[in-house]
Chimera marker file (.cmm) of the C-alpha trace (Angstrom):
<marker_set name="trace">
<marker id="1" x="0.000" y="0.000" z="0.000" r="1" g="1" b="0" radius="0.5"/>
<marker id="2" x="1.807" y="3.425" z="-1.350" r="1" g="1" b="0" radius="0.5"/>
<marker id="3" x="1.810" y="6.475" z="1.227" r="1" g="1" b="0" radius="0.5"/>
<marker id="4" x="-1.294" y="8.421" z="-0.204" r="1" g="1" b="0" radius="0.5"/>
<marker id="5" x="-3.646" y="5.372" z="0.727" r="1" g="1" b="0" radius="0.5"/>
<marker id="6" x="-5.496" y="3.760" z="3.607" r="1" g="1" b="0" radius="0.5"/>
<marker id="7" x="-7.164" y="0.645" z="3.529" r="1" g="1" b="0" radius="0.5"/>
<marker id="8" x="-11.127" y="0.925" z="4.373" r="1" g="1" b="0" radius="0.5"/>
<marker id="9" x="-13.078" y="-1.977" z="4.733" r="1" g="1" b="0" radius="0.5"/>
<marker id="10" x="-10.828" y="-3.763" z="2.308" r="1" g="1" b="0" radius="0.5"/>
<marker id="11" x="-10.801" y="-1.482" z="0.150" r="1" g="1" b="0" radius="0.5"/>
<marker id="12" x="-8.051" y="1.448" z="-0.677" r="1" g="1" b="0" radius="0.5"/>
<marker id="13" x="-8.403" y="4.688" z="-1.169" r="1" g="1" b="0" radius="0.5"/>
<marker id="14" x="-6.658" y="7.470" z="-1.729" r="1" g="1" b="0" radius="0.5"/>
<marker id="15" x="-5.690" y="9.913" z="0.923" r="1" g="1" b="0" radius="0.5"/>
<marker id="16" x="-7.507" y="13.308" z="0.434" r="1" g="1" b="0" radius="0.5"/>
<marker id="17" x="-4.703" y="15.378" z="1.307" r="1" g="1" b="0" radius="0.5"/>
<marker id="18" x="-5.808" y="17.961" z="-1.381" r="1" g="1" b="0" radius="0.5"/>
<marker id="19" x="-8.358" y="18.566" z="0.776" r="1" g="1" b="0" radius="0.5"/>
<marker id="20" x="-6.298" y="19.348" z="3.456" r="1" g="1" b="0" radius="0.5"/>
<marker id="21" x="-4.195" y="21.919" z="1.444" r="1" g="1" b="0" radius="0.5"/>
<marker id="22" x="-7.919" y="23.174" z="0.447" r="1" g="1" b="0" radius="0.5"/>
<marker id="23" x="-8.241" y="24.091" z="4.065" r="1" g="1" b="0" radius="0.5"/>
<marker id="24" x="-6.227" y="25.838" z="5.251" r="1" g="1" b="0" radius="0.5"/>
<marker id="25" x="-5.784" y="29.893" z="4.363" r="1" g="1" b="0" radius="0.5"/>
<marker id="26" x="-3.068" y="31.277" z="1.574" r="1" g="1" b="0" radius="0.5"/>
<marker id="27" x="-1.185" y="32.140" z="4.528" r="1" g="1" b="0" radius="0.5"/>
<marker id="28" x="-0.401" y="28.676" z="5.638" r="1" g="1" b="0" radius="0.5"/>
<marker id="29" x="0.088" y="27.334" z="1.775" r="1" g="1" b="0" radius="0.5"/>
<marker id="30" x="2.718" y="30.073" z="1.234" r="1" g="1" b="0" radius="0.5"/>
<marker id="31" x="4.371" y="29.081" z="4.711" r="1" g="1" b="0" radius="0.5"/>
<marker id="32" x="4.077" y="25.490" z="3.722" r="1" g="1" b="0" radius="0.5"/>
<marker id="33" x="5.528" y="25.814" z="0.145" r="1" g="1" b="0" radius="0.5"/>
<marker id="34" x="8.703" y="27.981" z="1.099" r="1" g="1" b="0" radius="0.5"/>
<marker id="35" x="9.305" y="25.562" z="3.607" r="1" g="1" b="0" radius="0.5"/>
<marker id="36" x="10.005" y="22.771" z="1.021" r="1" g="1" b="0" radius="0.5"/>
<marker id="37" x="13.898" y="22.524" z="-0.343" r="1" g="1" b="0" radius="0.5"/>
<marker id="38" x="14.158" y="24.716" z="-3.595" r="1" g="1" b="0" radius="0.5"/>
<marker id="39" x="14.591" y="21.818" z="-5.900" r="1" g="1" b="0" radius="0.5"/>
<marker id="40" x="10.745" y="20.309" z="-4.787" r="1" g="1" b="0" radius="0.5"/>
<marker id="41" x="9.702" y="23.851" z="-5.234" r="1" g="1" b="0" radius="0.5"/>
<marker id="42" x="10.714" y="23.678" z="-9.384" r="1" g="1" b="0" radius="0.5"/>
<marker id="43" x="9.562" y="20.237" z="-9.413" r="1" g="1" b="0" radius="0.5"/>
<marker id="44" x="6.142" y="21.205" z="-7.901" r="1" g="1" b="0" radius="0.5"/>
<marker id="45" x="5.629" y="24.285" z="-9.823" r="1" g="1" b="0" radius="0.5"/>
<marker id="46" x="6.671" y="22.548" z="-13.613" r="1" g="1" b="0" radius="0.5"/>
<marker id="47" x="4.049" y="20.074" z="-12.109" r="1" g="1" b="0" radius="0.5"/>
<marker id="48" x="1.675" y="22.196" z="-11.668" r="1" g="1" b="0" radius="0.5"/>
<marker id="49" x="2.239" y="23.758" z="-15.034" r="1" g="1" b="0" radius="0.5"/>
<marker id="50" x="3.139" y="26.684" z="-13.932" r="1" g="1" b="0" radius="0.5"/>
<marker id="51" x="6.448" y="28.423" z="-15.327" r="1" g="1" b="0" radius="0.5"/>
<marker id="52" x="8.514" y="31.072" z="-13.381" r="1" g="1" b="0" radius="0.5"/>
<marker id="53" x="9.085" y="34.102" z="-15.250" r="1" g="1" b="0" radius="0.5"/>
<marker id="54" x="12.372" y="35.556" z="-15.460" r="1" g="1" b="0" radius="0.5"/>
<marker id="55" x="12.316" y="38.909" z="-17.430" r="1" g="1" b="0" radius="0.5"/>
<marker id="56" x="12.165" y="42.030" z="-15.540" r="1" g="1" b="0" radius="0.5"/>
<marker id="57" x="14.303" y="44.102" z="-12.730" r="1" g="1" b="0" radius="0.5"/>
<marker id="58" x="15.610" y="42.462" z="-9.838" r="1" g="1" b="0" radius="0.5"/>
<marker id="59" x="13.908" y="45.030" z="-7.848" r="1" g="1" b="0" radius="0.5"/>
<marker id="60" x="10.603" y="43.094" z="-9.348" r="1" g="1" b="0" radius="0.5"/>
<marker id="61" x="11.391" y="39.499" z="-8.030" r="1" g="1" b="0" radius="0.5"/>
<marker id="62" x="9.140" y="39.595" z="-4.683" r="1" g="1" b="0" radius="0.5"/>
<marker id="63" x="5.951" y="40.347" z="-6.670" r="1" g="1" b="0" radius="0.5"/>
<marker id="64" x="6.356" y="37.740" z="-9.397" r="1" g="1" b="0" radius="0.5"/>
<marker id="65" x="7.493" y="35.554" z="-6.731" r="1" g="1" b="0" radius="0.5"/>
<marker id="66" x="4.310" y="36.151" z="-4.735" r="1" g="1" b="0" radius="0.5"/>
<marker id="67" x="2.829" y="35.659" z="-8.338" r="1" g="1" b="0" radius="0.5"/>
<marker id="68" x="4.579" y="32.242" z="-8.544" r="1" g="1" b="0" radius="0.5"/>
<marker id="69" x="3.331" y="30.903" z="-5.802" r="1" g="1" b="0" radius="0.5"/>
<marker id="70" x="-0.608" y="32.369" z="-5.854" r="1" g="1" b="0" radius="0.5"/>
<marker id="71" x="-0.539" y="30.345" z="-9.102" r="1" g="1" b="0" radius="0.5"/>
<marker id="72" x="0.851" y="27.314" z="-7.841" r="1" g="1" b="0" radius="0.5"/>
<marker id="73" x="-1.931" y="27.716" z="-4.553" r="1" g="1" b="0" radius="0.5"/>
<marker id="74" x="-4.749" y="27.964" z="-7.070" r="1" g="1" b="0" radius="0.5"/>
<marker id="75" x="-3.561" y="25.116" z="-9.358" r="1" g="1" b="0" radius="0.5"/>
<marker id="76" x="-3.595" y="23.002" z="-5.788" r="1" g="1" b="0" radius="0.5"/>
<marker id="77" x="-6.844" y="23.809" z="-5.256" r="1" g="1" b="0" radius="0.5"/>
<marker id="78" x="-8.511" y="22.876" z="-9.035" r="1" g="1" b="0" radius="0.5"/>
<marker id="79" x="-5.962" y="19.569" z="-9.346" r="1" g="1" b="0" radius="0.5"/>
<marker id="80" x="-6.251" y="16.342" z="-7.077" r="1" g="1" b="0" radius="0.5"/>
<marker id="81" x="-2.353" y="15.827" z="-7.129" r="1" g="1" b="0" radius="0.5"/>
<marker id="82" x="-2.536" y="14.039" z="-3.669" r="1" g="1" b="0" radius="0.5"/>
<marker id="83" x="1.297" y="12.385" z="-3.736" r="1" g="1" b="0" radius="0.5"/>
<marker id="84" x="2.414" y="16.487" z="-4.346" r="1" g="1" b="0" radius="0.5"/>
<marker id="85" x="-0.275" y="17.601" z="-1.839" r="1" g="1" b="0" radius="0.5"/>
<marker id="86" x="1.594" y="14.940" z="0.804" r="1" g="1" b="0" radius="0.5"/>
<marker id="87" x="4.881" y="15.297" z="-0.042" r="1" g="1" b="0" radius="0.5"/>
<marker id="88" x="4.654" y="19.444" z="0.615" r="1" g="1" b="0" radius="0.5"/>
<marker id="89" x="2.526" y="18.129" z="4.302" r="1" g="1" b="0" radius="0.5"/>
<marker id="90" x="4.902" y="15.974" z="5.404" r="1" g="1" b="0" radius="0.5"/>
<marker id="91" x="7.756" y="18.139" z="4.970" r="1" g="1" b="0" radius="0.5"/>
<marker id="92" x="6.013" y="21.051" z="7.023" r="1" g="1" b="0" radius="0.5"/>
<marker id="93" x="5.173" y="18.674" z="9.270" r="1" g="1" b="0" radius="0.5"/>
<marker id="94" x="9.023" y="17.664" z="9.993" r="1" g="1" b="0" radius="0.5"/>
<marker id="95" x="9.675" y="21.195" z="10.349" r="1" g="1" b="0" radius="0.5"/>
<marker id="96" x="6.941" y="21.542" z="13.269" r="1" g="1" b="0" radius="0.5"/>
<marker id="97" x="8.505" y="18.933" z="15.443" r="1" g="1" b="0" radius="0.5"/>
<marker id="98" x="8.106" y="20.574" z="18.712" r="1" g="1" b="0" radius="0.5"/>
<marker id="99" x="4.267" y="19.713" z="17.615" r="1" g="1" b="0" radius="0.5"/>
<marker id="100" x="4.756" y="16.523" z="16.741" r="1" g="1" b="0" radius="0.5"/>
<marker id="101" x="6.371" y="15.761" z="20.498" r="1" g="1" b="0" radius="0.5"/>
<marker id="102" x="3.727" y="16.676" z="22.113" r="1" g="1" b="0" radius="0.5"/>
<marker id="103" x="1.372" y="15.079" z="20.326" r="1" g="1" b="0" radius="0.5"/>
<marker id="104" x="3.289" y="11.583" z="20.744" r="1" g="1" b="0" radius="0.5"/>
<marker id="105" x="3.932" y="12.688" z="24.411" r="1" g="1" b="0" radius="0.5"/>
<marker id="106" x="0.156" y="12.891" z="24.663" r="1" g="1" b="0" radius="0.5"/>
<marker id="107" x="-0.642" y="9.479" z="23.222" r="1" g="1" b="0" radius="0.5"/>
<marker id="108" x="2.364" y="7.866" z="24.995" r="1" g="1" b="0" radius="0.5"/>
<marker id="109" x="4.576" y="6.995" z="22.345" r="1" g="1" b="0" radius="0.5"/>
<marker id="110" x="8.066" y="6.590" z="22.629" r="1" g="1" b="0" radius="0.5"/>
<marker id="111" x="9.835" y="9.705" z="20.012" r="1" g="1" b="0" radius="0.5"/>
<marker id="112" x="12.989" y="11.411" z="19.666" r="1" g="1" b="0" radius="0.5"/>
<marker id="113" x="11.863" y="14.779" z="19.427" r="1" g="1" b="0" radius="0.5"/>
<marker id="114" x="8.696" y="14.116" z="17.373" r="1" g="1" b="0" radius="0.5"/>
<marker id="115" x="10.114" y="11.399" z="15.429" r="1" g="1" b="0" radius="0.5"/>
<marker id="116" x="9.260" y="7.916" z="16.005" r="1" g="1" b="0" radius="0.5"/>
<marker id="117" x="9.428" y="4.366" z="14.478" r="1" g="1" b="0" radius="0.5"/>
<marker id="118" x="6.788" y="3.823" z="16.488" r="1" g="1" b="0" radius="0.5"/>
<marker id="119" x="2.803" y="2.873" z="15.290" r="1" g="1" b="0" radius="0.5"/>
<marker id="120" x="0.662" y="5.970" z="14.951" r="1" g="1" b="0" radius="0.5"/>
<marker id="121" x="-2.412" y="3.877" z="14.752" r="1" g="1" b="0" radius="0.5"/>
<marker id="122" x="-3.592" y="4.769" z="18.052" r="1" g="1" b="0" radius="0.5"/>
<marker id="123" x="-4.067" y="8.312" z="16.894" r="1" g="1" b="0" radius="0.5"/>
<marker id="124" x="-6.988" y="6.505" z="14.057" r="1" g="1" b="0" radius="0.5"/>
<marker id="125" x="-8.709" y="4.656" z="17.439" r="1" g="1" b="0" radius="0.5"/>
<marker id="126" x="-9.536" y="8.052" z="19.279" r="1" g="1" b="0" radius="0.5"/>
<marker id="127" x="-13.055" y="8.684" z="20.470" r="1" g="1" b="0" radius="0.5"/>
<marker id="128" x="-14.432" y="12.122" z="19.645" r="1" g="1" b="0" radius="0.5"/>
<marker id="129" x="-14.029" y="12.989" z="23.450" r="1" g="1" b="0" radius="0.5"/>
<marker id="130" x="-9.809" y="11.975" z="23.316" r="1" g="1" b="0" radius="0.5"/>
<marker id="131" x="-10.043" y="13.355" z="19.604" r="1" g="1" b="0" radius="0.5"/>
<marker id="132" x="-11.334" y="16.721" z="20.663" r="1" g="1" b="0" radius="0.5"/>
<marker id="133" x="-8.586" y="16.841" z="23.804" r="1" g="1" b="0" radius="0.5"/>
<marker id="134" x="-5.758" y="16.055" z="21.830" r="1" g="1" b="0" radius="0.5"/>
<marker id="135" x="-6.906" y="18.915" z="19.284" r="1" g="1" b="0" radius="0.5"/>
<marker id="136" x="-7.336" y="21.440" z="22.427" r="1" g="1" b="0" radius="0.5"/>
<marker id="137" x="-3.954" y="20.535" z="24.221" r="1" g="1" b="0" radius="0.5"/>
<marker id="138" x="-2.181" y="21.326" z="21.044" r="1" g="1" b="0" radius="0.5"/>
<marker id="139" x="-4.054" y="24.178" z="19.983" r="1" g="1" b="0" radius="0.5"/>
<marker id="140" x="-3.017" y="25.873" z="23.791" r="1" g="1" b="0" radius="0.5"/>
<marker id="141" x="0.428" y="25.893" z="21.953" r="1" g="1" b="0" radius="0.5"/>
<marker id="142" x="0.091" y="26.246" z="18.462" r="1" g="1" b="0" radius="0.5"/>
<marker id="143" x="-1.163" y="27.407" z="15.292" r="1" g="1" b="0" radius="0.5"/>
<marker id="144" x="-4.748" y="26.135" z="14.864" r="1" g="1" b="0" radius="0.5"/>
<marker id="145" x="-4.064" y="25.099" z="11.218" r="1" g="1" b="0" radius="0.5"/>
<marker id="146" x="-0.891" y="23.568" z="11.901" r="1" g="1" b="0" radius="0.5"/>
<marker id="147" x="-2.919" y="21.139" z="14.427" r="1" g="1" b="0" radius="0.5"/>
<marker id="148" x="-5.912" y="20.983" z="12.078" r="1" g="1" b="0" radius="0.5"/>
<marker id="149" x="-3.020" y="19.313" z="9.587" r="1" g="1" b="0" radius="0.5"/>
<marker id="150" x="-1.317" y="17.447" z="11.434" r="1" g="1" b="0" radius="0.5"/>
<marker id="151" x="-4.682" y="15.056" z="12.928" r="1" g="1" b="0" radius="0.5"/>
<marker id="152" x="-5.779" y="14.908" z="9.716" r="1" g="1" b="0" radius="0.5"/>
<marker id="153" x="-2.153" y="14.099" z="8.091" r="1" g="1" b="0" radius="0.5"/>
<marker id="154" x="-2.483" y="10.921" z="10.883" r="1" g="1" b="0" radius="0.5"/>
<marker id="155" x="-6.273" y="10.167" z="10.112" r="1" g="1" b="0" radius="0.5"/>
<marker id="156" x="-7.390" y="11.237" z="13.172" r="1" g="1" b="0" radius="0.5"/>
<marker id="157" x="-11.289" y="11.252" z="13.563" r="1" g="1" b="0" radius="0.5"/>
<marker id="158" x="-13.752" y="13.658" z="14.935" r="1" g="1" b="0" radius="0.5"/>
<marker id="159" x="-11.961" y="16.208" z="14.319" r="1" g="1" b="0" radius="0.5"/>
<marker id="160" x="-13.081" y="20.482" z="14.389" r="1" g="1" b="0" radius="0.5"/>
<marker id="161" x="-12.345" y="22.008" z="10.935" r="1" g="1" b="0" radius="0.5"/>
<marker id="162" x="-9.856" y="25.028" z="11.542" r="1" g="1" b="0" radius="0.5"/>
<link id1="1" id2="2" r="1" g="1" b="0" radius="0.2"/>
<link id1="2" id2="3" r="1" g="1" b="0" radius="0.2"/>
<link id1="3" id2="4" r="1" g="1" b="0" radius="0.2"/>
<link id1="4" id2="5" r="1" g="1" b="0" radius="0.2"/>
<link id1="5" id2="6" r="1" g="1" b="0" radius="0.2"/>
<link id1="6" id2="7" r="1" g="1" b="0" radius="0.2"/>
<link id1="7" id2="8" r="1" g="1" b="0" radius="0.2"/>
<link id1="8" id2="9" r="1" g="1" b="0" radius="0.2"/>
<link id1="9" id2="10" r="1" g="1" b="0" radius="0.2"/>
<link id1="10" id2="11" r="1" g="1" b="0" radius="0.2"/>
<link id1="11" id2="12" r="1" g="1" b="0" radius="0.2"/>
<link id1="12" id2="13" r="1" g="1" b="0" radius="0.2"/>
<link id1="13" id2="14" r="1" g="1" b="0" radius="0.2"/>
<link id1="14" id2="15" r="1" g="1" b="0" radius="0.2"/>
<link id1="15" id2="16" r="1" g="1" b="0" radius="0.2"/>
<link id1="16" id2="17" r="1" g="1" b="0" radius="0.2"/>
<link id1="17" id2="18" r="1" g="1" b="0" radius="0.2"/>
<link id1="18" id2="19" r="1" g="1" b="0" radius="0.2"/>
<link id1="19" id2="20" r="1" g="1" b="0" radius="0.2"/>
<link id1="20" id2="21" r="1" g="1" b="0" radius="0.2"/>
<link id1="21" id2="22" r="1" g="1" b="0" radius="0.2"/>
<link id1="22" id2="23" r="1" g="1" b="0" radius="0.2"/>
<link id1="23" id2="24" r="1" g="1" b="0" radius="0.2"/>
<link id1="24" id2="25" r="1" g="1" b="0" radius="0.2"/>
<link id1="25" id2="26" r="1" g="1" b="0" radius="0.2"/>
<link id1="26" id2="27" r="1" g="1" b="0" radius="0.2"/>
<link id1="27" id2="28" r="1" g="1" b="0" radius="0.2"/>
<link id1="28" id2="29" r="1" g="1" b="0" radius="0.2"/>
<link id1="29" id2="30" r="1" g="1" b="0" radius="0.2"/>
<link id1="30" id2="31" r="1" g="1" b="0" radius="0.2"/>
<link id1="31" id2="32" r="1" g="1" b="0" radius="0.2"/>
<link id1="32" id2="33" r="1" g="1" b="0" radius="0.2"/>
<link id1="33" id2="34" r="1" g="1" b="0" radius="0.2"/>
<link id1="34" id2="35" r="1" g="1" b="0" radius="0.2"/>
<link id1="35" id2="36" r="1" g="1" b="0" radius="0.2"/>
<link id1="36" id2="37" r="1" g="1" b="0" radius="0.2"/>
<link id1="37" id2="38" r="1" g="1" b="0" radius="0.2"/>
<link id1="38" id2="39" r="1" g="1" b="0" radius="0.2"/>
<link id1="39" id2="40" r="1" g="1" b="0" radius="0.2"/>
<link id1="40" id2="41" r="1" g="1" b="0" radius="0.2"/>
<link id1="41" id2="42" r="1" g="1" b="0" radius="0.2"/>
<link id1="42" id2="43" r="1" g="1" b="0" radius="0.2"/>
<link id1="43" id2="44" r="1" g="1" b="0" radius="0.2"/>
<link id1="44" id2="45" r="1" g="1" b="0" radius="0.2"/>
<link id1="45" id2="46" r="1" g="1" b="0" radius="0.2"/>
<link id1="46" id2="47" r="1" g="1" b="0" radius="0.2"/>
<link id1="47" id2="48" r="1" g="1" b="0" radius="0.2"/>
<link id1="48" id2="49" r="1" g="1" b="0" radius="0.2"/>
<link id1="49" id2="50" r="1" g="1" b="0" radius="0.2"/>
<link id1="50" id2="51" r="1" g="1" b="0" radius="0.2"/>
<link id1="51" id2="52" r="1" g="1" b="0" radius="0.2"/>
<link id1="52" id2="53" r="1" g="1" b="0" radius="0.2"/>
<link id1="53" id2="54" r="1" g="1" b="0" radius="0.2"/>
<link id1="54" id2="55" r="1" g="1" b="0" radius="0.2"/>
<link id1="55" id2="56" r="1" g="1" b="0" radius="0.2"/>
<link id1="56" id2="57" r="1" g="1" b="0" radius="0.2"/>
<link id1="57" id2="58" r="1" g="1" b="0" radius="0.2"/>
<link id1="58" id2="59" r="1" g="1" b="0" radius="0.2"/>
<link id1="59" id2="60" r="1" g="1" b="0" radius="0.2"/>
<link id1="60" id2="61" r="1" g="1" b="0" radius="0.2"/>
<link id1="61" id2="62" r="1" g="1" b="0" radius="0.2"/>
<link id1="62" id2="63" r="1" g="1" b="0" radius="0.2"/>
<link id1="63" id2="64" r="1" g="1" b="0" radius="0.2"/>
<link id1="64" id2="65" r="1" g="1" b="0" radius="0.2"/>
<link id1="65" id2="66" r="1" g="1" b="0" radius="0.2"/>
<link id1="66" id2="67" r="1" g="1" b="0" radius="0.2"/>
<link id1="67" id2="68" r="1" g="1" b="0" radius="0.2"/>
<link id1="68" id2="69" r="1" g="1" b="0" radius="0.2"/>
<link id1="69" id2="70" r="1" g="1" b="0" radius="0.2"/>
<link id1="70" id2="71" r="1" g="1" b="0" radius="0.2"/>
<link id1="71" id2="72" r="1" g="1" b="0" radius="0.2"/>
<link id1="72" id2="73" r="1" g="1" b="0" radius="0.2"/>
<link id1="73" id2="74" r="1" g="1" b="0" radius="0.2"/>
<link id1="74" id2="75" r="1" g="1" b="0" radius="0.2"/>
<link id1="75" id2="76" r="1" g="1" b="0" radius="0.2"/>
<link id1="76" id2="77" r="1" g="1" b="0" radius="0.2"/>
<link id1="77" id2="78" r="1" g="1" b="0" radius="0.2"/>
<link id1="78" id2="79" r="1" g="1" b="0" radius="0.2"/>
<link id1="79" id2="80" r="1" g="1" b="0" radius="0.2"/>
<link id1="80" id2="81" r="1" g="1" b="0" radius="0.2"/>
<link id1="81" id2="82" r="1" g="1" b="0" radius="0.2"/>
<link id1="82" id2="83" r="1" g="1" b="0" radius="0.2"/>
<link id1="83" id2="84" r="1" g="1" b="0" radius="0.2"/>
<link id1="84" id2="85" r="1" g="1" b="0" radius="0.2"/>
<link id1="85" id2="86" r="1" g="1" b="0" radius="0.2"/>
<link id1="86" id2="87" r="1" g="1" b="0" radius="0.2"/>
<link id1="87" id2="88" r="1" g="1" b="0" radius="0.2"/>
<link id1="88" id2="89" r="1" g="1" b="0" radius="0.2"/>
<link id1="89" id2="90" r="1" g="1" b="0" radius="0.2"/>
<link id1="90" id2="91" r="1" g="1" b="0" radius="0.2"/>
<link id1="91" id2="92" r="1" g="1" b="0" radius="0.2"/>
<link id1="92" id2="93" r="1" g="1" b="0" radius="0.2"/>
<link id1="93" id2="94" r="1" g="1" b="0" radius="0.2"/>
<link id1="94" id2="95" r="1" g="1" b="0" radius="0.2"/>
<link id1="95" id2="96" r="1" g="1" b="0" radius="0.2"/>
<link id1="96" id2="97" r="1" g="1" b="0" radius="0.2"/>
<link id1="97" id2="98" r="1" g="1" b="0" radius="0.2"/>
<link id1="98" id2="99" r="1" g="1" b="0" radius="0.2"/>
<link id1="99" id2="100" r="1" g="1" b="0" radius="0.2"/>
<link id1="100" id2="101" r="1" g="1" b="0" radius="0.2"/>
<link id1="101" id2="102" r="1" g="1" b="0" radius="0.2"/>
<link id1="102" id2="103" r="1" g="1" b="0" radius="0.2"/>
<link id1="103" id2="104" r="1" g="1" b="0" radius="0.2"/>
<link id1="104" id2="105" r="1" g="1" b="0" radius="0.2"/>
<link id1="105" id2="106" r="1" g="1" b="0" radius="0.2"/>
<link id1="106" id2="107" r="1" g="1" b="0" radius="0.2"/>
<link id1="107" id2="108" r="1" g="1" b="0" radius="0.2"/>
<link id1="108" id2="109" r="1" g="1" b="0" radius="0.2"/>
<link id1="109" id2="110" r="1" g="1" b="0" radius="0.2"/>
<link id1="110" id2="111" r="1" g="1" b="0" radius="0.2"/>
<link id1="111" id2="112" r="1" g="1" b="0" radius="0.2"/>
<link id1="112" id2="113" r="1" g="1" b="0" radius="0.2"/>
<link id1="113" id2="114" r="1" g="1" b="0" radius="0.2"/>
<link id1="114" id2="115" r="1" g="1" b="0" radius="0.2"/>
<link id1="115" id2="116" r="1" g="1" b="0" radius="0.2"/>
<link id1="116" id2="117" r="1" g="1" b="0" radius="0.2"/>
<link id1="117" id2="118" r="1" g="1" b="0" radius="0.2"/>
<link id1="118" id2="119" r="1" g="1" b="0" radius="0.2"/>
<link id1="119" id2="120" r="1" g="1" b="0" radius="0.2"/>
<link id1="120" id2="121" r="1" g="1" b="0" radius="0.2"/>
<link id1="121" id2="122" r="1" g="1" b="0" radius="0.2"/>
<link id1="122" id2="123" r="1" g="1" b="0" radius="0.2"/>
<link id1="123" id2="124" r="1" g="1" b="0" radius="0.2"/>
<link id1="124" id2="125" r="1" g="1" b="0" radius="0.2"/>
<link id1="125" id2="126" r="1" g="1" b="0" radius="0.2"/>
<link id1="126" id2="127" r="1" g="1" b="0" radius="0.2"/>
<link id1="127" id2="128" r="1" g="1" b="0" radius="0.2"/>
<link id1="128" id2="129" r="1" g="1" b="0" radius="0.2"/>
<link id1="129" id2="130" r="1" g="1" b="0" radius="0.2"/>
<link id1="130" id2="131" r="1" g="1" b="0" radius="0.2"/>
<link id1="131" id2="132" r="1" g="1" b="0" radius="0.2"/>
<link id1="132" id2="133" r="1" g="1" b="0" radius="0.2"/>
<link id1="133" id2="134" r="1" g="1" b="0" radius="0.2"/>
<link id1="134" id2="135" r="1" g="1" b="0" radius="0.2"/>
<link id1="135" id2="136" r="1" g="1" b="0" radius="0.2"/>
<link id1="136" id2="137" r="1" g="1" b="0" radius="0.2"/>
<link id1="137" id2="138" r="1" g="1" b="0" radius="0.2"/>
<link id1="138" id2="139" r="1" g="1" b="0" radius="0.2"/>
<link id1="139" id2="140" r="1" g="1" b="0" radius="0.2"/>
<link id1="140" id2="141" r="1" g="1" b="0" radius="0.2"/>
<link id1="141" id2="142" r="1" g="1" b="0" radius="0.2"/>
<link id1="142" id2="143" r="1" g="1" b="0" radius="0.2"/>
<link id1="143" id2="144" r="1" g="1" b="0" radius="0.2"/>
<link id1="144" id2="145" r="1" g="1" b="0" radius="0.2"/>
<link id1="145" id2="146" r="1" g="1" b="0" radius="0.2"/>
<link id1="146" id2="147" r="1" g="1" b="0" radius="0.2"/>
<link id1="147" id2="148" r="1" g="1" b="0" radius="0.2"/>
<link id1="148" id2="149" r="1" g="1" b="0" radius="0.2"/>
<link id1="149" id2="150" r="1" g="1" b="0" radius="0.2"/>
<link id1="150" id2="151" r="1" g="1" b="0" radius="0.2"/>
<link id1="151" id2="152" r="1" g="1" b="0" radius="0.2"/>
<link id1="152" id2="153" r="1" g="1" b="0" radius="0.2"/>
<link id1="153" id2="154" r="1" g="1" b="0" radius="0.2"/>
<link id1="154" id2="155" r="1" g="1" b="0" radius="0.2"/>
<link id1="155" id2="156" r="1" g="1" b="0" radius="0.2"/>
<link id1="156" id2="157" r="1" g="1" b="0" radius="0.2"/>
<link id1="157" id2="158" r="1" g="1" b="0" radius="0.2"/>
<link id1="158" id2="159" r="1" g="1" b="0" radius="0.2"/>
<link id1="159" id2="160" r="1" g="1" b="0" radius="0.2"/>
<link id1="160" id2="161" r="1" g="1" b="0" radius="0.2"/>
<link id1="161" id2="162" r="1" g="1" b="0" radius="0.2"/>
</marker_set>
């Protein structure tokens, strides 16, 4: 079974992490793009069809940066590229491993500073009531969409939208 899919009642199906870049605001997309290593950042925008321009003044490389990457957001949310949608999640998510540590802290799972080889599969098992505790312990400390990713990155259930 590849990355982008969970198994279902036998059957697989894909992981709608589109949906979770869908979510959350510009904002976060822009923080979670410029966190990924320059080289995904070329792959993922010729992916996305969208060229960089390089005519002009140095003085105008912000905006048609900024331009860049509003066209790469809005191309995320027409296209269902899940595996490019997960790949950009999962490497914000390693950069918000102070998050992640609590989170494992919380469910009692042995990490070295949000990392584990451990199973995450007790985060899928939580009620609504531990679902909705985890969620409000980590929101005390961070970013409400960075949470709001995260549980839904690990499939947890019963979860508020940000």
């Amino acid at each position: 079974m590849s990355d982008t899919e969970i198994a279902q009642e036998g059957k697989k199906e894909l992981v709608p992490y589109c949906e979770f870049i869908r979510a959350v605001s510009y904002e976060k997309f822009l923080e979670i793009y410029t966190l990924a290593p320059r080289k995904s950042r070329a792959i993922i925008a010729k992916r996305v069809g969208v060229k960089k321009k390089t005519k002009g003044f140095i003085s105008g490389m912000k905006d048609r940066n900024d331009k860049l990457v509003h066209d790469i957001y809005d191309s995320m949310l027409e296209h269902n590229d899940h595996q490019l949608a997960e790949q950009l999640i999962r490497n914000f998510l390693y950069n918000k491993r102070p998050m992640l540590k609590v989170a494992l802290d919380y469910m009692h799972i042995p990490n070295d500073d949000g990392l584990t080889e451990g199973e995450l599969d007790a985060f899928e098992k939580l009620s609504a009531e531990e679902a909705a505790k985890l969620q409000a312990t980590l929101k005390a400390d961070f970013p409400a969409e960075d949470v709001y990713l995260y549980l839904r990155f690990l499939n947890v259930p019963h979860i508020d939208a940000i």
